[in-house]
N, C-alpha and C positions, 0 to 999 in steps of 0.2 A: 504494500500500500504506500503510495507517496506521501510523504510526509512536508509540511513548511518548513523553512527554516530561516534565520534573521544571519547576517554578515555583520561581522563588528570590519570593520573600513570600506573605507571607500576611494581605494587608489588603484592600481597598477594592478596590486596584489591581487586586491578583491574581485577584478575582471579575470584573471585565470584560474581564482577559484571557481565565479560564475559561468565559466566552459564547462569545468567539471561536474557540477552540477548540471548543467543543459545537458552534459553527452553521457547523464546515467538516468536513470526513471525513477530514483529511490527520493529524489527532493524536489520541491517547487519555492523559490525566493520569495520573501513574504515583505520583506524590505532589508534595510540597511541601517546602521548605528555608527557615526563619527560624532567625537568630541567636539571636531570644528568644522562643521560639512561647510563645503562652499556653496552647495544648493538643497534644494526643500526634496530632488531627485535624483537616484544615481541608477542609469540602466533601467529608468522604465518605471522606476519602483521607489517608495518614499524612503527619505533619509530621517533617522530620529536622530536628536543630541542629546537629551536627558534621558537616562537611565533609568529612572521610573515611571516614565512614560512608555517608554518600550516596555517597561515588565508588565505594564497595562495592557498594551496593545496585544502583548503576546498570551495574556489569561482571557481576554474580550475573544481572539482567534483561536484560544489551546495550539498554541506554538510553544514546543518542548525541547526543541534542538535549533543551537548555532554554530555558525563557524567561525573563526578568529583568522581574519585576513588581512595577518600585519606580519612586517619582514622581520622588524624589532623582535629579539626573542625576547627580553625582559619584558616590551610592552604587550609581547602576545602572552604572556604567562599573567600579569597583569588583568588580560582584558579577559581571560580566560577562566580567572578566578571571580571577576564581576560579572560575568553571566552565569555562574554557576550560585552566585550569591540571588539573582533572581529567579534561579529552578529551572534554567538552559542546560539540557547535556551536549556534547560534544561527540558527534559522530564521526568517524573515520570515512573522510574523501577520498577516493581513490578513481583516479582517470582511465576508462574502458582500458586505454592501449599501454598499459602494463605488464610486466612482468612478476609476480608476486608467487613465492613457494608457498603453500600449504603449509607449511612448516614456519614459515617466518612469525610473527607476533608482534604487530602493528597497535598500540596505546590510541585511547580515544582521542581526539581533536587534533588527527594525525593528519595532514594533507600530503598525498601523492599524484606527484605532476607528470603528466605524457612522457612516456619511456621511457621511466623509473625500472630497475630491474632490482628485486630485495630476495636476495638466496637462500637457501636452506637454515632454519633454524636463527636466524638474525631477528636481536629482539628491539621494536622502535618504539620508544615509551612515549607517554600524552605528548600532545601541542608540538611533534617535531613537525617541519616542512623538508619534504624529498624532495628535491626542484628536477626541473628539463630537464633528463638523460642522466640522473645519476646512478649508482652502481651500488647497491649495497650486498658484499658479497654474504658465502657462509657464516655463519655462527660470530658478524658482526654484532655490537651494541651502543646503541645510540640515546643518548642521554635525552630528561624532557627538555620539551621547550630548545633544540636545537635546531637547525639549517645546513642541511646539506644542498650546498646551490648545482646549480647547476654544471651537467659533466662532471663531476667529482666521480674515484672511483676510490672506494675504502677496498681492501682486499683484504680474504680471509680474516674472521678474527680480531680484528680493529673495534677497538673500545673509541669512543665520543662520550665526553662528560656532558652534563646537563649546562643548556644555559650557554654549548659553543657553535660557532659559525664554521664551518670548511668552504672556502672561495671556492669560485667556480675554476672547476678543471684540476683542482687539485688531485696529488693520488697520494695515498697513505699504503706502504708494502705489509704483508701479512704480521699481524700480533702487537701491530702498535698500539701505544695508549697513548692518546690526548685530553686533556685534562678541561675540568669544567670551566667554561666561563673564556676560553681562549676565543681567539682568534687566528684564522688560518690564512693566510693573503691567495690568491686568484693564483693558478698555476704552481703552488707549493708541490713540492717532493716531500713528503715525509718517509724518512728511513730510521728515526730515533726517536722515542718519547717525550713528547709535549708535554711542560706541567700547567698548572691549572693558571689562569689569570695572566696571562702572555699575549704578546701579537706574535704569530711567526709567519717565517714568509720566506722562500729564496728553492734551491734544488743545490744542496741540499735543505728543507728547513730549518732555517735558525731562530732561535725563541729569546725576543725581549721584551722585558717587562713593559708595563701601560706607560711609564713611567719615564722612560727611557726615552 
């Protein structure tokens, strides 16, 4: 049965979540929620900016599920925690033209974007974002509220703490562990262990503090 669903943004983001929603039959958009919309409409469909207003709009409709479509990971863990504070759950998105094992274990208010491929046994906790073309292999694990952008490919095994970014095109070789809250720069090589709270960036990866 199709169900409604509300989008917390209204950017960039929130339009290629709104594909994946059109290219599955399991949702229909009921509307949209930014803190500072620049219009009353976004794709068709009303924009709210108070929060209790939306939690109206969505008991007036029995709207029970959203999605969080924001890049920010802190602010999607953020906005993730205020819908669940108005009795929104969080359903796992997932784009027809995927690859997903049977095996894999995908976390609620998960978003999977066109030609994600997630292998055997890899577990992806709440609120991460799989972007364009990424790779997530076997008996990977992916922290919440993370970003794997696009083209990345983690290989075997690869640990992702919660709360980090992997640039796009990045590749991490088998049994690495990067650490929460990092940063991965676009095109990194990772061959050694990331710790937590770092920008790293280069081929090979090298890891400097925020600070630095």
């Amino acid at each position: 049965m199709t169900k409604q669903i509300v989008i917390f943004g209204c950017g960039g983001h929130a339009k290629v979540i709104t594909d994946i929603i059109q290219a599955t039959t399991n949702h229909t958009i009921a509307a949209f929620f930014d803190n500072t919309p620049k219009n009353s409409e976004f794709l068709g469909h009303p924009v709210f900016s108070d929060l209790q207003q939306l939690a109206t709009f969505c008991r007036t409709k029995n709207i029970t599920q959203a999605a969080i479509a924001i890049g920010n990971n802190s602010a999607r863990r953020k906005l993730a925690a205020e819908a669940s504070q108005i009795g929104l759950e969080l359903p796992v998105l997932i784009h027809p033209k995927t690859v997903i094992s049977p095996s894999a274990k995908i976390g609620p208010g998960t978003v999977v974007m066109p030609g994600v491929i997630v292998n055997s046994d890899a577990i992806i906790e709440s609120g991460c974002i799989l972007n364009s073309g990424a790779v997530i292999e076997h008996d990977c694990s992916i922290g919440a509220f993370s970003h794997i952008a696009p083209g990345s490919v983690l290989c075997g095994g690869v640990t992702v703490g919660e709360l980090t970014l992997i640039g796009a095109r990045s590749v991490a070789i088998p049994l690495i562990r990067i650490g929460s809250q990092s940063t991965l720069g676009a095109g990194s090589v990772v061959v050694r262990d990331i710790p937590e709270n770092v920008c790293a960036m280069g081929n090979p990866a090298k890891a400097k503090s925020r600070t630095d």
